[in-house]
C-alpha positions as CSV (number, residue, x, y, z in Angstrom):
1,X,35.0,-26.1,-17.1
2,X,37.1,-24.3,-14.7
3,X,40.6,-23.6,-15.2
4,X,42.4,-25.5,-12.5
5,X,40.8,-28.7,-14.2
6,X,41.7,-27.5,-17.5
7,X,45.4,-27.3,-16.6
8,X,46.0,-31.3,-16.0
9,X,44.2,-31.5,-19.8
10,X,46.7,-29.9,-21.2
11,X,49.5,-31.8,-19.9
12,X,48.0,-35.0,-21.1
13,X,47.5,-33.7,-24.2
14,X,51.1,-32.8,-24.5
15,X,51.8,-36.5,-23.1
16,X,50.0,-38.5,-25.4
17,X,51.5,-36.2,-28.2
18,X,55.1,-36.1,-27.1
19,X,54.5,-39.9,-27.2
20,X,53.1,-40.4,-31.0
21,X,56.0,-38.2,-32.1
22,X,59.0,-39.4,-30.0
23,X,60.8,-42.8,-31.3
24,X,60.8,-45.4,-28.2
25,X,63.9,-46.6,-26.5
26,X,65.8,-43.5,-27.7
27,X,66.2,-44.6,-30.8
28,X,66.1,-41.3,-33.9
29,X,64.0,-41.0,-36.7
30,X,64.4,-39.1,-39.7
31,X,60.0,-39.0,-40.1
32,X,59.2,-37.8,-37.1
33,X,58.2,-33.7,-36.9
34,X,58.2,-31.9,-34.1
35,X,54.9,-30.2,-32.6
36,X,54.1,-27.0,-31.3
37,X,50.9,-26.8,-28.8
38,X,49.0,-23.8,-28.8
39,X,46.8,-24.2,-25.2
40,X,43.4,-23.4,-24.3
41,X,41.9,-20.2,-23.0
42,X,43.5,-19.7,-19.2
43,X,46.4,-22.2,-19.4
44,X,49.2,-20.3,-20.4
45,X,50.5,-19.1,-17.1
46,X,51.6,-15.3,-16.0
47,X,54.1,-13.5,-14.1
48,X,53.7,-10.0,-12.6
49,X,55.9,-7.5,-10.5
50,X,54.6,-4.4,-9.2
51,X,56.2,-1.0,-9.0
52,X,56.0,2.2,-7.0
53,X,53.2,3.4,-9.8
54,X,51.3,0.7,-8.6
55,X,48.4,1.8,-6.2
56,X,46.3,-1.1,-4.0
57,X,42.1,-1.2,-4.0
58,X,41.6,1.4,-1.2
59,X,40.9,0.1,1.8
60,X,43.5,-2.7,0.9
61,X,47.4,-1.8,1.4
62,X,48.0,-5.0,1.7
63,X,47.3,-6.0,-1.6
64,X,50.7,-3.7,-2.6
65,X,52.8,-6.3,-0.1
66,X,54.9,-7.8,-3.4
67,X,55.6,-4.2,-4.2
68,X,60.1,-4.3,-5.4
69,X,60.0,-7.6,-4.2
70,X,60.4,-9.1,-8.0
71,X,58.5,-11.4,-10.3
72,X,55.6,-14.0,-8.7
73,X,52.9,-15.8,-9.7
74,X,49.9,-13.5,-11.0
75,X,47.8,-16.3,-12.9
76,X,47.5,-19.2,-11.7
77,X,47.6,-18.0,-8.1
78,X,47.3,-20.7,-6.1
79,X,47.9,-18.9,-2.9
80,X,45.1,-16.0,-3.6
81,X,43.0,-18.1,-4.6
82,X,42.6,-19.7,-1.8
83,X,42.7,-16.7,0.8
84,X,39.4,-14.4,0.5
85,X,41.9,-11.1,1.6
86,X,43.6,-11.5,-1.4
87,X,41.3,-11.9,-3.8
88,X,40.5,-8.0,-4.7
89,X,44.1,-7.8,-4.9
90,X,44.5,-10.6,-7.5
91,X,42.1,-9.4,-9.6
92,X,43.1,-5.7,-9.6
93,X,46.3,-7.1,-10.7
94,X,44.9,-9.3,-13.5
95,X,42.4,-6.8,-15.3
96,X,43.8,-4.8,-17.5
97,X,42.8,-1.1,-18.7
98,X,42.3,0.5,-21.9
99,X,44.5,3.4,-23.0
100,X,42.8,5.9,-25.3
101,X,45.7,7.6,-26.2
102,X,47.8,4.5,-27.1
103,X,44.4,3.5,-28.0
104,X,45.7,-0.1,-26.9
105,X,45.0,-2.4,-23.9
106,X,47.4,-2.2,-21.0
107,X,48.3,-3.6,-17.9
108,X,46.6,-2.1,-14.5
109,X,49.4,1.2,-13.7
110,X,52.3,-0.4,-11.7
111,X,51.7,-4.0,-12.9
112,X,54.5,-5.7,-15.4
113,X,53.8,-8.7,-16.5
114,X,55.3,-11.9,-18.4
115,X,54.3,-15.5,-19.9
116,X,55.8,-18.0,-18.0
117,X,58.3,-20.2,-19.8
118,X,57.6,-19.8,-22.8
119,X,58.4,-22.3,-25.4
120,X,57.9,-25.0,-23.2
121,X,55.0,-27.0,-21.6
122,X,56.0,-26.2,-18.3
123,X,54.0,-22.9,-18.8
124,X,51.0,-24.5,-19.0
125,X,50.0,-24.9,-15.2
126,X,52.1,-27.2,-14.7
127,X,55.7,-26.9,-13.7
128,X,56.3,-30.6,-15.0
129,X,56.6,-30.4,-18.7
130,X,55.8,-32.7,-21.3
131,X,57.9,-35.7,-22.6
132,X,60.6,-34.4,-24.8
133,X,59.6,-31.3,-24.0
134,X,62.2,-28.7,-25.9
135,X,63.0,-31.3,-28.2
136,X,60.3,-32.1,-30.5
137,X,57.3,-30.7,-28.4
138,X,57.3,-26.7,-27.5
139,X,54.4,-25.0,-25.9
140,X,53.4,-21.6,-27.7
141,X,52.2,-20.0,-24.2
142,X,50.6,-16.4,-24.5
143,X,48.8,-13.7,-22.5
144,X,45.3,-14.9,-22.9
145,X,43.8,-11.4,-21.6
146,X,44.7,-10.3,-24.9
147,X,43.3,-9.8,-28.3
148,X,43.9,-8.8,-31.9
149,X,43.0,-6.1,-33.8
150,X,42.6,-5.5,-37.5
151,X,45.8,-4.6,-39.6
152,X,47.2,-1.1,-38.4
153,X,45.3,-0.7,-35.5
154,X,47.7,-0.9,-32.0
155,X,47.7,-4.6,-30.4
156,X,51.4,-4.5,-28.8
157,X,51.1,-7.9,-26.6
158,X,49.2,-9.9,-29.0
159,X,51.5,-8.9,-31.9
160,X,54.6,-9.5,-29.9
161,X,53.1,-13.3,-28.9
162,X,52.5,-13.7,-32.5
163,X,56.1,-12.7,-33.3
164,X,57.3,-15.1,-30.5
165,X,55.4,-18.1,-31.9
166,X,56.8,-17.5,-35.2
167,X,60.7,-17.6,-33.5
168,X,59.4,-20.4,-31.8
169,X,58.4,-22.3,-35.2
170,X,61.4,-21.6,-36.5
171,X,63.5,-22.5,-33.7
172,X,61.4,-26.4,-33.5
173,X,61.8,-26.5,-37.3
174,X,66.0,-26.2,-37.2
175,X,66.7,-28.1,-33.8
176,X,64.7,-31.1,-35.7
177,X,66.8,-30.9,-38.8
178,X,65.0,-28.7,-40.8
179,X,61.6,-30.3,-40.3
180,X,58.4,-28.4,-40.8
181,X,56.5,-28.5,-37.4
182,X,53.1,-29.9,-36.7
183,X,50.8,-27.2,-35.4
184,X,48.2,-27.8,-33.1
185,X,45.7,-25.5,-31.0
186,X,43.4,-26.3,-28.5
187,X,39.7,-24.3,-28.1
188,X,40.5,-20.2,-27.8
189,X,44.0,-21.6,-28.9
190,X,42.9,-21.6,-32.5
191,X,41.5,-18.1,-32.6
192,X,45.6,-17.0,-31.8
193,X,46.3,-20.1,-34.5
194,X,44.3,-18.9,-36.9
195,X,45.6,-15.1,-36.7
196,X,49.1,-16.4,-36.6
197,X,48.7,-18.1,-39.7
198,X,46.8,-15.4,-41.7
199,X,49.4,-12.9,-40.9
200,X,52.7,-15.1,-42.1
201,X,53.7,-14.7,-45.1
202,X,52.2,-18.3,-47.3
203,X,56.0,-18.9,-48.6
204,X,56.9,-19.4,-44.8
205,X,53.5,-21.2,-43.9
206,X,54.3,-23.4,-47.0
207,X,58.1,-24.3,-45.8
208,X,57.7,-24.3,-41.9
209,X,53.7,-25.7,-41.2
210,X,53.7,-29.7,-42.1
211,X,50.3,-29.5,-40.6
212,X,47.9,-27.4,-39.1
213,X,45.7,-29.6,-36.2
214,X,43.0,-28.1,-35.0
215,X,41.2,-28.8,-31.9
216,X,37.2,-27.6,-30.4
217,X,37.5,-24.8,-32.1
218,X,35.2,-23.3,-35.1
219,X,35.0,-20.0,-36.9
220,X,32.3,-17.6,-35.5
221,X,32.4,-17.4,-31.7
222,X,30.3,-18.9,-29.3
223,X,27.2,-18.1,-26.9
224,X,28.9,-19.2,-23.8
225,X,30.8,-16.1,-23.2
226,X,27.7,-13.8,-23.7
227,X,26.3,-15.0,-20.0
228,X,30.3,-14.1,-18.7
229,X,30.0,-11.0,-20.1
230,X,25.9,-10.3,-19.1
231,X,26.1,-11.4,-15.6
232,X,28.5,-10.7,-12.9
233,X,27.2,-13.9,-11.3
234,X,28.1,-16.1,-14.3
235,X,30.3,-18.4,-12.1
236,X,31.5,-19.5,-8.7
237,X,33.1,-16.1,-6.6
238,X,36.1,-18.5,-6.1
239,X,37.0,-17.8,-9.8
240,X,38.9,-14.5,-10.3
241,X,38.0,-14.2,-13.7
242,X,34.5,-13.5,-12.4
243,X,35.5,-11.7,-9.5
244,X,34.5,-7.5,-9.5
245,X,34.1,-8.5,-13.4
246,X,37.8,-8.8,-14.2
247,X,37.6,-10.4,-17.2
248,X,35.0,-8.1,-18.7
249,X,38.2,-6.2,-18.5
250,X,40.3,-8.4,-20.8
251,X,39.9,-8.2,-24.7
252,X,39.8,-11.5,-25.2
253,X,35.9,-11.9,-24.5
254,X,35.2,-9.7,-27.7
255,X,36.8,-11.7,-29.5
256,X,35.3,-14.5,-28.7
257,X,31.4,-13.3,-29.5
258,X,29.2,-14.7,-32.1
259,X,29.9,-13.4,-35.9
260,X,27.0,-12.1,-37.7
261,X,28.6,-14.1,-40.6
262,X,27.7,-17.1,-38.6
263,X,24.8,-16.5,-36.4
264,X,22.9,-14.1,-39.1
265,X,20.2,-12.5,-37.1
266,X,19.2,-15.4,-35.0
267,X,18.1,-13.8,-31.2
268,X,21.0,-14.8,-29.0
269,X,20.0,-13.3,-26.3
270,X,16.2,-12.3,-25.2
271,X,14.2,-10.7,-23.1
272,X,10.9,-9.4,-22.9
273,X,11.2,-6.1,-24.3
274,X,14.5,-6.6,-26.8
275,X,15.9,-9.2,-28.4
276,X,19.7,-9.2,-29.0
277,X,20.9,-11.2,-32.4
278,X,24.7,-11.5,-33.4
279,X,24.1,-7.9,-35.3
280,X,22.7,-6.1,-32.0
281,X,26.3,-6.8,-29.9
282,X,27.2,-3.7,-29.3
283,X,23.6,-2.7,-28.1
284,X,23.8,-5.6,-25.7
285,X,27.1,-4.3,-24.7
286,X,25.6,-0.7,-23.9
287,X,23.1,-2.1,-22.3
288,X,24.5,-4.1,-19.9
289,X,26.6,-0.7,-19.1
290,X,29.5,-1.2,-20.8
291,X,29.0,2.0,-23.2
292,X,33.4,2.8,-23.9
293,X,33.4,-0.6,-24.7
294,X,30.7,-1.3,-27.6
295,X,32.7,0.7,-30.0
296,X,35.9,-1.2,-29.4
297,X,34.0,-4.0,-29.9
298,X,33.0,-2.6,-33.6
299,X,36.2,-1.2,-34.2
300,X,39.0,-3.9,-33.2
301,X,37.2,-7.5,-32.6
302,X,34.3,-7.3,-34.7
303,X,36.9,-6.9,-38.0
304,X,39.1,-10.0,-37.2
305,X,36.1,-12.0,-36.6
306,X,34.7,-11.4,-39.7
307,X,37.8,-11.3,-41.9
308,X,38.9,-14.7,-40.5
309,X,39.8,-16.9,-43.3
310,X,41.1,-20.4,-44.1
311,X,44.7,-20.9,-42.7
312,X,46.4,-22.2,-46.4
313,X,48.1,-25.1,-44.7
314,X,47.0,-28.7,-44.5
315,X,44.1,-29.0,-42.1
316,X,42.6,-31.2,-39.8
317,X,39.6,-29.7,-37.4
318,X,38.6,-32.2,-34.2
319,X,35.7,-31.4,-32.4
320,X,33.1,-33.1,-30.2
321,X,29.3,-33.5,-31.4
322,X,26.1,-35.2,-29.8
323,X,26.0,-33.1,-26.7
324,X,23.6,-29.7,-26.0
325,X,25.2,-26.9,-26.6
326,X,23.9,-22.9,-25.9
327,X,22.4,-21.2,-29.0
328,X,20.3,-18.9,-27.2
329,X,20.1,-17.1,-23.4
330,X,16.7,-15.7,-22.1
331,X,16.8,-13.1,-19.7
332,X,12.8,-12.7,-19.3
333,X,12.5,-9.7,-16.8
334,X,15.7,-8.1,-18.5
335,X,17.3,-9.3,-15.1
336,X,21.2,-9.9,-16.2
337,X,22.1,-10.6,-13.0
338,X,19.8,-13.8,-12.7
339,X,20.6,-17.8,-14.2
340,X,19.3,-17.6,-17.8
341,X,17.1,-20.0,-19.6
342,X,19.4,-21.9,-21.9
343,X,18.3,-23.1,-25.0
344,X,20.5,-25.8,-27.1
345,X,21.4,-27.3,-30.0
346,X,23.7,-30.0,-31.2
347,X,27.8,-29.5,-30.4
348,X,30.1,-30.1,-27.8
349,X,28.7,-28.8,-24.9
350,X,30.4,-25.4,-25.5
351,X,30.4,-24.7,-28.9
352,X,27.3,-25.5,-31.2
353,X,27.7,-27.7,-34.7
354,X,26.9,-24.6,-36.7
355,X,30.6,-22.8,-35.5
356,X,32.2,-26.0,-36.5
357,X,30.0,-25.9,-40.1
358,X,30.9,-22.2,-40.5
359,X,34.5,-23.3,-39.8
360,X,34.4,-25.9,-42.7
361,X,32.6,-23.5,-45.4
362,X,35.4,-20.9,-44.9
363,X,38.0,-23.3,-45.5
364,X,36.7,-25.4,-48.0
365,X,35.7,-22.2,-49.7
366,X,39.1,-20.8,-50.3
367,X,40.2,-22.5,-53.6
368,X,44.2,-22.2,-52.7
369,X,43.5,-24.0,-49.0
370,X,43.9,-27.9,-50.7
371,X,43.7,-30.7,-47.9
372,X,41.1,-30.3,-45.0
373,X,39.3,-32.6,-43.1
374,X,36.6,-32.5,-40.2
375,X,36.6,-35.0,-37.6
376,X,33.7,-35.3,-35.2
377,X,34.1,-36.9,-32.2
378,X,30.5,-38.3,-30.7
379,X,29.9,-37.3,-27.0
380,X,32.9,-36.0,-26.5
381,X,32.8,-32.3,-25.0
382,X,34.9,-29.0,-25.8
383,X,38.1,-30.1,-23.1
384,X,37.0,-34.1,-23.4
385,X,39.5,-33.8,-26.9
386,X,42.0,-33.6,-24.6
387,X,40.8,-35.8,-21.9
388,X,39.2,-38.5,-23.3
389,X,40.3,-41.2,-23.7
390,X,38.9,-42.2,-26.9
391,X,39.5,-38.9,-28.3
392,X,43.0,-39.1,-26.9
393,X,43.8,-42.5,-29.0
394,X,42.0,-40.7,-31.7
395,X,44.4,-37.4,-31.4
396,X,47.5,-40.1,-31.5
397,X,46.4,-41.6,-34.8
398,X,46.0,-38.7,-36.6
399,X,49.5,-37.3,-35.4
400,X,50.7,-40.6,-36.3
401,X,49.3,-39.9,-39.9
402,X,50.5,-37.0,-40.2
403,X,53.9,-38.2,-39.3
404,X,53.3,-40.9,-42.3
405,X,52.2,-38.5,-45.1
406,X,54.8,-37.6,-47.4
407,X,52.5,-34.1,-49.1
């Protein structure tokens, strides 16, 4: 689903919960807890400014026209997107580069950039926020481009958005009286969710997290983003994510990637003279000429993946089931450029039922985690959660229920 239909999602979402956790007419309620949204991949928007370092695409001055002229809007770009001319310059503003002696991901040279409103729905796409939006419903935006790495290894943005989110938690928790907050994250939402959680300490997870809701998301990666990353054709040229492969650029696809812990050595991704299982990644990734970045890959995302574990909260996973979903691309001729042949297996159109079984052996697994549940939507895809409206009334009740429990 493309991310200008994702955006509207999201601020139903934050509707329908803002409405399950917000006493009618007014009136106060000592039970009600406050929620913090984690969104989707893409709908957390972003600020830029460019400085004198900055230098345009050659051929392109234009593109340095916002050059002292203070913050705009980098993603979602409503204006670029819509203008062919400013397209390269979009993009060469949204990739980002990798440092090897920071040995960290940065920015393009010249380009600052910011999350837009953070805290607050209104960052989500959408500069109308939720209902009660700042009062008991915040929105932990964050630089999806963005990525962790394992414990002592350089990740400056995503370490900073997870030391935001915990303020934010914090903040929620003492302008509702002290309440613990319910947590929710949507999609590539819970892989930040997940991290976040790991990486607080338990007493504070224990005193500030009522609940931990978590929503199309598994534990493993997913097969989807393999095609985004093997062909530069993998969507319309309209998308700047795709265009001049910016988002190959981003960290955030590596993380993403299937786990060998959860695809084993299953081929992922064939062709007539190799076939590529969750173990043969990096090879892939050579092979499709991306040679700097296959040992990143094995040195910063492959170690999170595997060392995800369960979040030690109370849990509740929602995801969709019933509809085919990618478990394997063929790429006969070796031809990456070309529409693979997609084979499928059971999920939610996105992500396949074994991410969301993986997901549910890890937590149930850890003997300290205590209440989890899975919930499995039928025929309802990876963004209908969000949509639906079955899934919707579905998403109310269990906030409602949460509201109600007492542990």
């Amino acid at each position: 689903m493309m991310p200008h239909l994702i955006f509207p999602l999201l601020a139903c979402l934050c509707f329908f919960l803002a409405s399950c956790t917000s006493p009618a007419h007014g009136e106060t309620s000592p039970g009600l807890y406050p929620v913090v949204l984690v969104p989707c991949y893409t709908c957390s928007n972003l600020d830029a400014r460019l400085t004198d370092e900055y230098q345009p695409p050659p051929g392109m001055p234009w593109c340095g026209a916002m050059k002292g002229k203070g913050w705009f809007r980098l993603w979602k770009n409503q204006t670029a997107l819509q203008d062919p001319r400013l397209m390269p310059c979009y993009a060469d503003q949204l990739r980002l580069v990798y440092d090897h002696t920071a040995d960290d991901y940065r920015n393009a040279p010249g380009v600052e950039t910011r999350v837009v409103a953070f805290g607050s729905t209104r960052g989500f796409g959408s500069d109308d926020p939720a209902m009660k939006d700042g009062e008991n419903m915040f929105g932990a935006n964050y630089d999806f481009r963005y990525a962790a790495a394992p414990p002592r290894q350089p990740s400056d943005v995503f370490d900073s958005d997870l030391s935001r989110i915990r303020d934010l938690v914090e903040h929620a928790s003492r302008k509702n009286g002290g309440k613990p907050v319910i947590f929710v994250s949507h999609a590539f939402g819970g892989y930040l969710a997940l991290e976040f959680l790991s990486r607080s300490p338990l007493s504070w997870r224990q005193r500030l997290i009522k609940h931990y809701l978590m929503l199309s998301r598994g534990d493993g990666g997913d097969v989807v983003i393999l095609r985004t990353i093997a062909s530069a054709n993998a969507g319309p040229s309209s998308n700047v994510l795709f265009y001049a492969n910016t988002s190959r650029s981003f960290a955030s696809p590596l993380a993403a990637l299937a786990s060998p812990r959860v695809f084993g050595h299953a081929p992922l991704v064939v062709t007539r003279d190799k076939n590529y299982s969750a173990f043969e990644l990096s090879d892939l990734l050579s092979d499709l000429g991306f040679s700097d970045v296959a040992p990143r890959y094995l040195r910063r995302a492959l170690p999170v993946t595997l060392g995800i574990r369960a979040p030690l909260v109370l849990t509740t996973t929602v995801v969709g089931v019933g509809l085919p979903s990618p478990v394997r691309l063929t790429y006969w001729d070796g031809d990456f450029g070309k529409v693979p042949q997609v084979a499928n297996d059971d999920g939610d159109g996105f992500m396949n039922f074994e991410v969301v079984s993986a997901s549910r052996t890890v937590i149930d697994n850890e003997p300290d985690q205590g209440y989890f549940k899975l919930i499995l939507l039928p025929n309802v895809t990876h963004y209908g959660v969000v949509s639906d409206d079955f899934a919707l009334t579905r998403l109310v009740e269990i906030v409602a229920e949460i509201n109600q429990s007492t542990s």
